[in-house]
C-alpha positions in Angstrom: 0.0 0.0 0.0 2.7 2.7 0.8 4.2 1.5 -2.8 0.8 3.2 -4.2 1.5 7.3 -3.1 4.9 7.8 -4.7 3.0 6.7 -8.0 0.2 9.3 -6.8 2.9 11.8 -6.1 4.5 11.8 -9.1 1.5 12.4 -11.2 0.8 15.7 -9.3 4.2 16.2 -9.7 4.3 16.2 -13.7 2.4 18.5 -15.5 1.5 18.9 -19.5 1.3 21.8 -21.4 -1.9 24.0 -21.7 -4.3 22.5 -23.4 -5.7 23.6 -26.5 -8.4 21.2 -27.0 -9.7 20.6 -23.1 -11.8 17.5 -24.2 -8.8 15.1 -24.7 -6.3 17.6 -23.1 -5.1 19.0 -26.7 -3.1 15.8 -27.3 -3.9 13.0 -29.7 -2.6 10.1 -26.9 -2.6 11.0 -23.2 -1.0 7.7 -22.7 2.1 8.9 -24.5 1.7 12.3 -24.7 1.2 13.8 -21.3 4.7 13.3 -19.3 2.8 13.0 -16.1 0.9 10.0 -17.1 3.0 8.5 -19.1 5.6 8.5 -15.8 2.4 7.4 -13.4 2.0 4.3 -15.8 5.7 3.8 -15.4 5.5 3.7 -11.6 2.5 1.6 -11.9 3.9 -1.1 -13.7 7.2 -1.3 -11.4 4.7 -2.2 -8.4 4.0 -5.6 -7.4 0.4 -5.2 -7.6 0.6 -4.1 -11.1 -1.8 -6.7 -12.4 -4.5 -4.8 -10.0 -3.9 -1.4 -11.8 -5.6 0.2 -14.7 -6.3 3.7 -16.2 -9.6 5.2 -16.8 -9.9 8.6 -18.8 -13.8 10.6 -18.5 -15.5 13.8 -17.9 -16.1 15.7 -14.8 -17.5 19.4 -15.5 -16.9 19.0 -19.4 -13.0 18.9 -19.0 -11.2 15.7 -19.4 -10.2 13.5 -16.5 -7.9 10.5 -15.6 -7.8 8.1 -12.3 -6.0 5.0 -11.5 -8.2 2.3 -10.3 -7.7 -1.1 -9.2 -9.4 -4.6 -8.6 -7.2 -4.9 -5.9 -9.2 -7.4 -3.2 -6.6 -6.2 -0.5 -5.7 -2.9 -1.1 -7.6 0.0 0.3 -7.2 3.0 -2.2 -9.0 5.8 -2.3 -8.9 7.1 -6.2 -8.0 10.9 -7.4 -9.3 12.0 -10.0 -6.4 14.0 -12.0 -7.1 16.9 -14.5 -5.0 17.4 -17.8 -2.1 18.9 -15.6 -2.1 15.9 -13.1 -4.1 18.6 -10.5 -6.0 16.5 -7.9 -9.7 17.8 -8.5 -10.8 17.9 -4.9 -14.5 17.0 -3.9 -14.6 14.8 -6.9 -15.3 11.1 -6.4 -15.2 8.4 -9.6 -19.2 8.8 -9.3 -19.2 12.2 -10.2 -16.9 11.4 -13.5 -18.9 10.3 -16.5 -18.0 8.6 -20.1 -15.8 6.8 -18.1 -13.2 4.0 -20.6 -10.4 2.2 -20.1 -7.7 3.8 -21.3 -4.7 1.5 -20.0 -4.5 -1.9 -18.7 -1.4 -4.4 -18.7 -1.5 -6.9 -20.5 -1.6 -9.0 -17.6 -4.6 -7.7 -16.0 -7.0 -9.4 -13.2 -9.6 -6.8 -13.8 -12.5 -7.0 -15.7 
């Protein structure tokens, strides 16, 4: 579980460039094209519970969102939902974020 905030921090700590297009953050692949994600994928996949992970991309307020969530039966987590600069949106839960889709998942996935 303490393996889980550095991969939070770093994703706050990384931050893309204003956005031109706020619906998919002005890029054409968040996955590779926003530094911050692209280095909280990183992190994820050095964990142990890597298998647990995956990334889902949505909406909250009309701008674009990301969280890392998890199938994780012994993990507690609480998930963040990031904007396009890796902000924490605070008072946001994953209910509030809609058109929710997977955007990343390794290969060797548990979830569903």
């Amino acid at each position: 579980m303490t393996r889980i905030l550095p991969i939070l921090v770093l994703a706050l700590l990384f931050s893309c460039q204003e956005s031109e297009n706020p619906k998919n953050c002005g890029v054409a692949n968040p996955i590779e094209d926003l530094p911050w994600l692209k280095e909280g994928i990183k992190s994820t996949i050095e964990l142990n519970l890597v298998d647990y992970f995956y990334l889902v991309q949505g909406t909250y307020n009309g701008a674009t969102v990301f969280t890392f969530l998890n199938c994780c039966p012994f993990c507690r987590f609480v998930p963040q939902i990031l904007d396009c600069e890796g902000n924490v949106i605070t008072n946001a839960s994953i209910n509030d974020v809609t058109n929710q889709k997977v955007i990343w998942r390794p290969a060797t996935s548990v979830c569903n």
